[in-house]
C-alpha positions in Angstrom: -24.1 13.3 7.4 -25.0 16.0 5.2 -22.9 18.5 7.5 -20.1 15.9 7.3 -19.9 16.5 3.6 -20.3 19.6 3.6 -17.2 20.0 5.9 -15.4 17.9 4.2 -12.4 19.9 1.8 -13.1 19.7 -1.7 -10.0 17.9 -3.9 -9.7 21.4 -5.9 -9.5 23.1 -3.2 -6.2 21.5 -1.2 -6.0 18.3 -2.2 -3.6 17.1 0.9 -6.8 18.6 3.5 -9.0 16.3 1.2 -7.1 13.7 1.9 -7.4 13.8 5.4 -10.7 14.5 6.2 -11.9 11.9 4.1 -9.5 9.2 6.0 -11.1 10.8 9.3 -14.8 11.3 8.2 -15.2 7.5 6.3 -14.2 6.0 9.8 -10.7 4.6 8.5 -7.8 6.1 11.0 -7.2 8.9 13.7 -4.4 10.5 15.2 -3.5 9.1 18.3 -2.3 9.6 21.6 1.1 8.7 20.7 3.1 11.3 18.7 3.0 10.3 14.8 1.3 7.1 15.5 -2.0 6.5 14.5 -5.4 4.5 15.0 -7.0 2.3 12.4 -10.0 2.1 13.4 -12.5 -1.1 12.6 -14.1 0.2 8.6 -9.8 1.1 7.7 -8.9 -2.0 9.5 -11.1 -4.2 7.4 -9.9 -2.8 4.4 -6.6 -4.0 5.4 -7.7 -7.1 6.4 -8.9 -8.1 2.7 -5.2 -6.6 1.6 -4.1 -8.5 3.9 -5.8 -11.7 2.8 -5.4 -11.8 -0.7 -1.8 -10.8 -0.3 -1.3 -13.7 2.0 -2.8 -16.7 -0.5 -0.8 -15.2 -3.4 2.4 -15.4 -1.3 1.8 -18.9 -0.3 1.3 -20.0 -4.0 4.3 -18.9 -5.0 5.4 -21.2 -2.1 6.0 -18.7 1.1 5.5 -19.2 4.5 4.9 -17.5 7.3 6.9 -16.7 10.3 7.6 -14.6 12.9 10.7 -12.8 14.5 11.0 -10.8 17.6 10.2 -6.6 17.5 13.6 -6.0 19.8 16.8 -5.8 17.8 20.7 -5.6 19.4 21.9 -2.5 18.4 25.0 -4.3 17.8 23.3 -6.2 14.8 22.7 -3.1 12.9 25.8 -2.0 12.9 27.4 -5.4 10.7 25.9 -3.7 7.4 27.2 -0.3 6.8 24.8 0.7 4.0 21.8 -0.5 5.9 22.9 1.4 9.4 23.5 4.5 7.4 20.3 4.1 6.2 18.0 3.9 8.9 20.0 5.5 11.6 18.3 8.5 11.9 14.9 7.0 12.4 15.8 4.3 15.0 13.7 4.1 18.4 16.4 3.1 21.1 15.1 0.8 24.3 17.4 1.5 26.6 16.1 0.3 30.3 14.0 -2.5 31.1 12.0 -1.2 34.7 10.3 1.6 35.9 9.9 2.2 39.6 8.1 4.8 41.5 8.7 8.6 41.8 10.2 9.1 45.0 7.9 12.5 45.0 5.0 10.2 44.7 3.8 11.8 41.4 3.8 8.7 38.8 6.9 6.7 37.8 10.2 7.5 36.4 12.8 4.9 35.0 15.0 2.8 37.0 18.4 4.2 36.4 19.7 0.9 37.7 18.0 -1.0 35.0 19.8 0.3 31.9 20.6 -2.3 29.4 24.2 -3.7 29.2 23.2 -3.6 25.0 20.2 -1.0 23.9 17.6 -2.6 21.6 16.4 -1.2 18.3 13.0 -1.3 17.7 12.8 -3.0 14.4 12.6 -0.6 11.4 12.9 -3.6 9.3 13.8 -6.9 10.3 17.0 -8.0 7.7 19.6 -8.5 10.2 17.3 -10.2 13.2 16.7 -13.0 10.7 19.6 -13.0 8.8 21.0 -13.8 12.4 18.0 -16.5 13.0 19.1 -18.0 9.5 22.5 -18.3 10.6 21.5 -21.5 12.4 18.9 -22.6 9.7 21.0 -23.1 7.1 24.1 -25.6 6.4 24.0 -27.1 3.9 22.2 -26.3 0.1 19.2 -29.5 1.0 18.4 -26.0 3.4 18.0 -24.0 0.5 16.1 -22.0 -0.6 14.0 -20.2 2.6 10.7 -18.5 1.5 9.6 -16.8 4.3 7.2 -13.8 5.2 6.1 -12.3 8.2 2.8 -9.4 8.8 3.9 -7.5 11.2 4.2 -4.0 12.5 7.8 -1.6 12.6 8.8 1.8 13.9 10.4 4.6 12.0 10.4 7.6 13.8 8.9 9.9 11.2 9.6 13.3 11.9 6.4 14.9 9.7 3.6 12.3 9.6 0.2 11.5 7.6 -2.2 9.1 8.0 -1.4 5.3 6.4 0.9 7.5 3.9 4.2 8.1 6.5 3.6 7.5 10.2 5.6 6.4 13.0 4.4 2.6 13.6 2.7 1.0 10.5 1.6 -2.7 9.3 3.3 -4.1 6.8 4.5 -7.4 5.8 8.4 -8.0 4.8 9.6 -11.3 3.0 13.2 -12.7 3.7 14.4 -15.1 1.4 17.5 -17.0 0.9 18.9 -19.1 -1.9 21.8 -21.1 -3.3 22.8 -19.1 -6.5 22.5 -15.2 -7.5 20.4 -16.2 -10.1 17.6 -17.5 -7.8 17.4 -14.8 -5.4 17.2 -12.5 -8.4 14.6 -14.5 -10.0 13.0 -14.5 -6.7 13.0 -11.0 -6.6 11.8 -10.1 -9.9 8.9 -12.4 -9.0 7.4 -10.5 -6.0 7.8 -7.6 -7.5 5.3 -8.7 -10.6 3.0 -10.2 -7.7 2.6 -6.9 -6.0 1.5 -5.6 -9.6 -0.4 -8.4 -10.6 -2.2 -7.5 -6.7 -2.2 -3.5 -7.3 -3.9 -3.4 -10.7 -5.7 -6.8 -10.5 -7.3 -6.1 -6.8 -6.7 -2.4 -5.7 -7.7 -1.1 -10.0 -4.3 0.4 -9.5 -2.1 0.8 -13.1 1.5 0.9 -12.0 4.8 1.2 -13.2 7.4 -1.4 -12.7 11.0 -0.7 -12.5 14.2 -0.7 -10.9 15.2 2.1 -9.1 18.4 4.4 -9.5 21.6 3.9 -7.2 20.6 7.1 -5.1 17.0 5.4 -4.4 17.2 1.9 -3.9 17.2 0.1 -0.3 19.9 0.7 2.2 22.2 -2.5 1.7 20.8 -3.4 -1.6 22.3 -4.1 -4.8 19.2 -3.7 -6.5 15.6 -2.6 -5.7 12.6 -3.2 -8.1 9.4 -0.6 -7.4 6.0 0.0 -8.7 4.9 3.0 -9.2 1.3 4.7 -9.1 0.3 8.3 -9.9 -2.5 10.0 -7.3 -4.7 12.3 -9.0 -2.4 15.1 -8.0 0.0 14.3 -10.0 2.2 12.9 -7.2 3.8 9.2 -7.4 3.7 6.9 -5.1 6.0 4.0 -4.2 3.5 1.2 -3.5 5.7 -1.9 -2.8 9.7 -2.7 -3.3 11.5 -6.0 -3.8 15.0 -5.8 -3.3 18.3 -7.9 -4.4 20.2 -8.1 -1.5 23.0 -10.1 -3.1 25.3 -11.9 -0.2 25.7 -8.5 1.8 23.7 -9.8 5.0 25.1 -13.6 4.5 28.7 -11.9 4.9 27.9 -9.5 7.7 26.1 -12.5 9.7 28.5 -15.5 8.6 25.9 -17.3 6.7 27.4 -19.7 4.8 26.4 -23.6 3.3 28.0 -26.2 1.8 27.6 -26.4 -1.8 26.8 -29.9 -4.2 30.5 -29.7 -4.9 31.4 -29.8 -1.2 32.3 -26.0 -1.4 31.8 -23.5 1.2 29.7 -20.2 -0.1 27.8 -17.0 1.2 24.0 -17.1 0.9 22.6 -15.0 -1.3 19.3 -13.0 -0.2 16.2 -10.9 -1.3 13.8 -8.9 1.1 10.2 -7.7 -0.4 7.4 -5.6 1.5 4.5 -3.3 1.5 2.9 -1.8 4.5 -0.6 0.5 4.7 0.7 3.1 3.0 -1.7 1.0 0.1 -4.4 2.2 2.5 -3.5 6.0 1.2 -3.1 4.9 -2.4 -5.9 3.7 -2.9 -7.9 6.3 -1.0 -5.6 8.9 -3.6 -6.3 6.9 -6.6 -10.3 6.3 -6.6 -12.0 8.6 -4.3 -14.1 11.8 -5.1 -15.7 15.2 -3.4 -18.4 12.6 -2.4 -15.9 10.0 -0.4 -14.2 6.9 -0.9 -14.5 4.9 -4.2 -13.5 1.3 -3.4 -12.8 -1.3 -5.9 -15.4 -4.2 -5.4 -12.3 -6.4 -4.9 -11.2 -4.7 -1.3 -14.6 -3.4 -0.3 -15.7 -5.0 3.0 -19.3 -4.1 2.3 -19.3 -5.0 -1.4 -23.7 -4.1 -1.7 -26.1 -2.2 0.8 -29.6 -2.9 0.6 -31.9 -0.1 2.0 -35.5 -0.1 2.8 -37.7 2.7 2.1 -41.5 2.1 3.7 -43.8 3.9 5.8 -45.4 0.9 7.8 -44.7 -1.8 9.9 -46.4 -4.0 7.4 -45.0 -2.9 4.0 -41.0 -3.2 6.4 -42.0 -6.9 7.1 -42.7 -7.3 3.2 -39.3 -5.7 2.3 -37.6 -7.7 5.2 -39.2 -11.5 3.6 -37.8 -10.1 0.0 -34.6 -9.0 0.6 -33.9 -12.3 3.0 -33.6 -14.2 -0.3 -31.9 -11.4 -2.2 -29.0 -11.5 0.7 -28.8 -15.3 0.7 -28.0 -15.5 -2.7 -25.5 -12.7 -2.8 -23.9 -14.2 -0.2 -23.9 -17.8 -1.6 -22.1 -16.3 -4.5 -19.7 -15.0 -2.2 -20.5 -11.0 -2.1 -20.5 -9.4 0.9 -23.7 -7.5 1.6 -25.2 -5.6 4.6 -29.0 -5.2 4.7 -29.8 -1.9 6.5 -33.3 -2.1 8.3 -32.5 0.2 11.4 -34.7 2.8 12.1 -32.4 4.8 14.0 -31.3 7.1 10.7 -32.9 8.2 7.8 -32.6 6.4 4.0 -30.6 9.8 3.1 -28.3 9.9 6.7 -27.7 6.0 5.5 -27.2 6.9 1.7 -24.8 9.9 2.2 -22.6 7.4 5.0 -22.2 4.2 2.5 -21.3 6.8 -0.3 -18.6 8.6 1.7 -17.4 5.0 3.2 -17.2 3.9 -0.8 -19.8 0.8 -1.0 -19.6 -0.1 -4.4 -22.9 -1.0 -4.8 -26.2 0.3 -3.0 -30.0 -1.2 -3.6 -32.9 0.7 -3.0 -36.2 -0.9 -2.2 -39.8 0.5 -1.0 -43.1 -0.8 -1.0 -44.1 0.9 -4.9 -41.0 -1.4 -6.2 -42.0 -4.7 -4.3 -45.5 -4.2 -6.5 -43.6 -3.6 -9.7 -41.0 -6.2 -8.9 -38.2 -3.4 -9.3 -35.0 -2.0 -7.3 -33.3 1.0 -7.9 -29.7 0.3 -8.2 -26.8 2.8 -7.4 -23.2 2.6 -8.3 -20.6 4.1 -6.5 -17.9 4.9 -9.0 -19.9 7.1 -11.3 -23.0 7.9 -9.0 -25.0 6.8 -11.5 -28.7 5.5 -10.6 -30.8 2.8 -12.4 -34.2 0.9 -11.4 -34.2 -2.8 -13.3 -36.5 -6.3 -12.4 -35.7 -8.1 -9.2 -35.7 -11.2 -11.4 -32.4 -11.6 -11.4 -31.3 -9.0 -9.5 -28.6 -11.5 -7.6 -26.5 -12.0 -11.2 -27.1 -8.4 -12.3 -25.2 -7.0 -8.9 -22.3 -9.6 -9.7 -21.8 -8.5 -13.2 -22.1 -4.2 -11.8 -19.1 -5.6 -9.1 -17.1 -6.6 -12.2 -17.9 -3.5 -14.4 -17.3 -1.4 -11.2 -13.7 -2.6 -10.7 -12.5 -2.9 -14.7 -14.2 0.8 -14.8 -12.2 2.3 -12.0 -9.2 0.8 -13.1 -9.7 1.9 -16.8 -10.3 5.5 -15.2 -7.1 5.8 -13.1 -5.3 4.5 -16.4 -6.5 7.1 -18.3 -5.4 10.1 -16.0 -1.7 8.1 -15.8 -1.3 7.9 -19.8 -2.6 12.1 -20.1 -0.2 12.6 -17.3 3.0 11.3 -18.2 5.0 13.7 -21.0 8.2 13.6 -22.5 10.4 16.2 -22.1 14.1 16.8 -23.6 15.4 20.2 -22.0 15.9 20.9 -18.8 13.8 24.1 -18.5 10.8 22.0 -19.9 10.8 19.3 -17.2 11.2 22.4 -14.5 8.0 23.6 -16.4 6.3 20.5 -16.6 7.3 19.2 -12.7 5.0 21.7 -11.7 2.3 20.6 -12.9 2.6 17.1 -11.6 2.5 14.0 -13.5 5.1 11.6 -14.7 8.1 12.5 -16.6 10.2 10.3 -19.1 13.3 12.3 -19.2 17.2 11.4 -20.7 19.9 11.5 -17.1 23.3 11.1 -17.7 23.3 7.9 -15.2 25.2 10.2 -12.3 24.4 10.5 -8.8 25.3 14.1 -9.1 22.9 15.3 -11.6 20.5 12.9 -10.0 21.2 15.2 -6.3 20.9 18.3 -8.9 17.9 17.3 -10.0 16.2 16.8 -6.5 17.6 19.8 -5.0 16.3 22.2 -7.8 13.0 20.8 -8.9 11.8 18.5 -5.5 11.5 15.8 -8.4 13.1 12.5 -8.4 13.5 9.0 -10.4 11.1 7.5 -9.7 12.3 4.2 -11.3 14.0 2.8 -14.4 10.7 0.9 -16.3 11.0 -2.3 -17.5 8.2 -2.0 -19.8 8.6 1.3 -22.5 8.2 2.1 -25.9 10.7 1.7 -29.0 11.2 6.6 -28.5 11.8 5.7 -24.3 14.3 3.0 -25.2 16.4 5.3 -27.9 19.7 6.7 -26.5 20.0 10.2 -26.2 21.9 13.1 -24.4 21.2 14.0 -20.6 18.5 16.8 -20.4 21.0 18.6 -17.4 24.4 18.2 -18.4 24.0 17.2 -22.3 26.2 14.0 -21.7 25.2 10.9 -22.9 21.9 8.8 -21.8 21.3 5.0 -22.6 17.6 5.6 -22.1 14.6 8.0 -20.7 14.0 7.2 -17.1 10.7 8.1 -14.9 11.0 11.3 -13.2 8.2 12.5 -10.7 7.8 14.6 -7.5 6.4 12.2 -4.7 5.0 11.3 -1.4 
């Protein structure tokens, strides 16, 4: 494990080669055999899981279901939205034949030219107009109204440069659909998942992000509007980490999706879409971790507390074993998730190096010299720091660390966002300041053209307009390009 570390690329030294080794060496993904797809492997997948999970209940108490439509989309169905065809064209997987037969060479199999579909199929890249058709024959009337639905599932984007949970070819992700009576519901609805994603980001993941709405150049193909949040990784790169979009009645007219009103009227639906995928796998990684490993907030850790042994005999293991039994069952009555670590295949240091670098927020020593002093050395994750304190009580002490751990990691990662985002006014400042990463709050004229400008010269985009800024932020001003008028500053950034 030592060697592991050592190996492993310091975040000074190429912070993107940091990145992944640690996703490889803490167990979480791999490349696969598939080009740009990848392997989440069980300690990664379990992260997601708890993601997962939590996402899932605070969906459903806003009122969400779940559902499930098929992977396989006509390519006909794409084409009914202009904006959102344009969009994802370019990363579509095509299914165009449905057999294979044998090689008449006898080496393998080859398709069956006879089997080419009379339509090709799209493998979903996002699943708006599949169930914008399914809704179609939901929905009549406005007793049908409003549809909250959600589905986890997986979609394809063929990606032509790829990185682990940040941008690969398949990913996980769950997308909500909803539909509803009025424009003002569905944009309520909207605004609504976007504040859940940041209540879960800085609540669960101890991730500060900024909320917004993005610019016309930015937001989701077929949109009218998209909301964002935000995060800065300790490169100074953002990172969108969820979207919510207004989708107005642009997939009710392309699918016919109409109802009759309480005044007997015929009208178009009107729609939202919301989703984030495992790309919160990389933020968090690019938020916490350190030179040592992953840093996982309590919340999301699937081991939350290890307990190791330290002892030389048979006799003084069997006298750790009896104390930590109770130890366990009380953290686990109070709903913590610990592992006790007794194997005697690996070393306490092999096994104190592997739950740092896999980011267990909390690790217990215990040897025979503490069970006669009725002590424990406690370790912390976040700050490395090491502490020996009474076993009476350990079970409410290690609670009361979790909660530190996870306001403390949050508090951190707020602090490098506020000393990394600047104000700038001239143009030749925010080229200065782009390059050393961070967030920008910057005056733009409101133009897609100086927006393109802006990208093509500096790499550096909007990242969003914030809803939340101060009294300076919110004071008009002239455009820091062109020197036109701006209503506002906006948040500029280069990103992944």
């Amino acid at each position: 494990m030592a060697k592991e570390l050592k190996e492993m690329t310091k975040r000074s030294e190429n912070y993107s080669q940091w990145y992944n080794d640690l996703v490889v060496k803490a167990d979480l993904a791999e490349q696969s055999a598939v080009r740009g797809c990848m392997v989440i492997k069980p300690y990664g997948y379990a992260i997601w899981e708890k993601i997962q999970r939590q996402l899932d209940d605070m969906f459903k108490e806003t009122g969400h279901v779940n559902a499930y439509f098929p992977l396989l989309i006509p390519k006909s169905y794409l084409s009914r939205e202009a904006d959102h065809v344009e969009g994802f064209a370019k990363e579509c997987a095509v299914v165009t034949h449905y057999r294979l037969k044998n090689s008449p060479d006898g080496q393998g199999v080859v398709v069956d030219p006879a089997a080419r579909l009379e339509e090709e199929l799209i493998i979903r890249p996002t699943s708006e107009t599949i169930i914008w058709s399914t809704y179609k024959n939901w929905i009549h009337s406005y007793r049908d109204l409003p549809i909250l639905c959600n589905q986890w599932a997986n979609v394809m984007r063929w990606e032509m440069r790829t990185r682990l949970f940040l941008r690969t070819a398949e990913f996980l992700w769950q997308e909500g659909h909803t539909a509803h009576a009025t424009r003002e519901e569905a944009e309520e609805e909207a605004m609504r998942m976007i504040n859940v994603y940041a209540d879960f980001a800085e609540k669960y993941m101890a991730v500060p992000v900024v909320k917004g709405v993005k610019s016309a150049n930015e937001r989701f193909a077929g949109a009218l509007d998209t909301y964002t949040i935000e995060a800065l990784m300790q490169d100074g790169k953002a990172l969108q980490s969820g979207t919510s979009h207004f989708l107005g009645q642009n997939f009710a007219k392309a699918f016919d999706v109409q109802f009759v009103d309480k005044e007997n009227k015929m009208q178009y639906v009107w729609a939202t879409s919301w989703g984030v995928s495992t790309r919160l796998m990389g933020a968090l990684i690019m938020t916490h971790s350190d030179d040592n490993g992953l840093v996982l907030p309590p919340k999301l850790a699937p081991i939350q507390v290890v307990i190791v042994p330290i002892y030389k005999t048979d006799e003084q293991l069997e006298a750790i074993n009896s104390k930590v039994a109770g130890i366990v069952a009380q953290l686990k009555k109070m709903g913590i998730s610990v592992k006790y670590d007794n194997a005697d295949n690996k070393r306490p240091g092999f096994k104190f190096a592997e739950y740092e670098l896999k980011g267990v927020p909390v690790r217990l020593v215990l040897g025979a010299r503490d069970l006669e002093n009725n002590t424990v050395e406690v370790m912390r994750r976040d700050t490395l720091e090491k502490q020996t304190v009474s076993l009476d009580g350990i079970e409410e002490y290690v609670s009361n660390l979790l909660e530190d751990i996870q306001q403390n990691i949050y508090n951190k990662a707020l602090t490098y966002r506020q000393g990394n985002t600047k104000k700038v006014d001239t143009y030749e400042e925010f080229k200065e300041q782009i390059e050393k990463g961070g967030f920008i709050l910057a005056h733009w004229d409101g133009t897609s053209e100086t927006e393109e400008r802006i990208k093509e010269e500096t790499k550096a985009t909007i990242r969003c307009i914030p809803f939340e800024a101060d009294e300076e932020s919110l004071t008009p001003g002239v455009c820091m390009v062109t020197g036109k008028p701006s209503a506002r500053r906006v948040l500029f950034a280069r990103a992944y």
